[in-house]
C-alpha positions as CSV (number, residue, x, y, z in Angstrom):
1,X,97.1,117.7,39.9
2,X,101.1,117.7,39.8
3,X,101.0,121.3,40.8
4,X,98.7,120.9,44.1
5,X,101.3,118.1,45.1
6,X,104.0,120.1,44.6
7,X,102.2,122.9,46.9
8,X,101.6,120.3,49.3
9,X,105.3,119.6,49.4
10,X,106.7,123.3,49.9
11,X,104.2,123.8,52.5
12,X,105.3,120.6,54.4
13,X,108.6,121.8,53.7
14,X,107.9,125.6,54.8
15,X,106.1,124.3,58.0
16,X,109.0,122.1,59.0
17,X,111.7,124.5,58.8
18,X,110.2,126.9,60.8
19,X,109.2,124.4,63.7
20,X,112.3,124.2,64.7
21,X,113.1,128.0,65.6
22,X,109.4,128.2,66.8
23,X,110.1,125.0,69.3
24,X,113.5,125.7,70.4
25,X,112.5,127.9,73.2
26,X,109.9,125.0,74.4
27,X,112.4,122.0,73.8
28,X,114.9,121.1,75.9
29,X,117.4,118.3,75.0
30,X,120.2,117.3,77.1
31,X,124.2,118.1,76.6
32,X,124.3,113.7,76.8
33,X,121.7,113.6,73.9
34,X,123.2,116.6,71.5
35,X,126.6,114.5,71.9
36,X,124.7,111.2,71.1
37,X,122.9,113.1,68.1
38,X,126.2,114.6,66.8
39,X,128.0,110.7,66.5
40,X,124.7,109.3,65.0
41,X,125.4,111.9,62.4
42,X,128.9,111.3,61.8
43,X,128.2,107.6,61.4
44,X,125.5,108.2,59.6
45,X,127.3,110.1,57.1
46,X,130.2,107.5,57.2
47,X,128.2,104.7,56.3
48,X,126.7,107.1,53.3
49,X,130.2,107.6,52.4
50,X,131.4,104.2,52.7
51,X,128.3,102.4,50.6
52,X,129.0,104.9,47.6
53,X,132.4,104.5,47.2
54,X,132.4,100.5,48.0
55,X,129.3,99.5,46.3
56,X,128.0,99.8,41.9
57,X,125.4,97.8,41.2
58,X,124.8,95.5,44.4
59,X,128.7,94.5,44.7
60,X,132.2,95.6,45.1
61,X,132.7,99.1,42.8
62,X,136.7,98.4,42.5
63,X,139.8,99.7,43.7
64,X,139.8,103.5,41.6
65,X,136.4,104.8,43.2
66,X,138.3,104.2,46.6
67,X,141.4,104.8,45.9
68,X,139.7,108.5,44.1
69,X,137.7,109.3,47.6
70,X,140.9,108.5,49.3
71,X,142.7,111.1,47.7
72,X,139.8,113.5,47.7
73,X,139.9,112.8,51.5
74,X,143.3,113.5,51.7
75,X,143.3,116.5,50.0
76,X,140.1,117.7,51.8
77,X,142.2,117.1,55.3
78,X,145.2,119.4,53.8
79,X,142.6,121.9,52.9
80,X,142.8,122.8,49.7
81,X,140.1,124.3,47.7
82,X,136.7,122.2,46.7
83,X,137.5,122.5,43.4
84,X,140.8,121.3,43.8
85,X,139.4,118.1,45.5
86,X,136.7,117.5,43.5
87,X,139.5,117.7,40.5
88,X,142.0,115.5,41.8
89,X,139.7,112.7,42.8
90,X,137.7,112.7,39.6
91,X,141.7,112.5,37.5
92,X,142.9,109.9,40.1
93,X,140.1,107.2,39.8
94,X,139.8,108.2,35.7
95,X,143.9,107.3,35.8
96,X,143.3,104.5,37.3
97,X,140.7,102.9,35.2
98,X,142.4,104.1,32.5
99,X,145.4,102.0,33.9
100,X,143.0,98.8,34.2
101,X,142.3,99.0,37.5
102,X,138.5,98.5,37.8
């Protein structure tokens, strides 16, 4: 039964992907609404961003989860590799807890 589910799902999937290069010819959205749609992603993404790093359990996470994404952030703006990023955020909030700083 888990397997037909499963086949279910890809299909779905499948189908839903290729809608959108099938429909694109036939859809037409306005430059006003592709604007609107690119800020509801941005803030969309934002807000994903924001409730991970401020939240752990239904309250405040602490100040080294923030104060890790911040330098992640920073990093990320100067462009240095993902690795690099990933690395330096993970050793900044670790330094910090390990400091006492929850």
């Amino acid at each position: 039964m888990t397997v037909l589910w499963i086949l279910v799902l890809a299909a779905g999937t499948y189908a839903f992907r290729l809608a959108g290069p099938l429909l694109s010819e036939r859809l037409h959205v306005s430059s006003r609404a592709q604007e609107l749609m690119s800020l509801a992603t941005i803030a969309m993404l934002s807000a994903l961003v924001a409730t991970a790093t401020l939240t752990a359990s239904g309250g405040f996470s602490g100040w080294a989860r923030p104060a890790g994404v911040l330098v992640g952030a920073v990093l990320a703006w100067r462009r240095l590799p993902f690795v690099v990023v990933v690395a330096a955020s993970a050793l900044a909030a670790a330094g910090l807890r390990l400091a006492g700083l929850p």
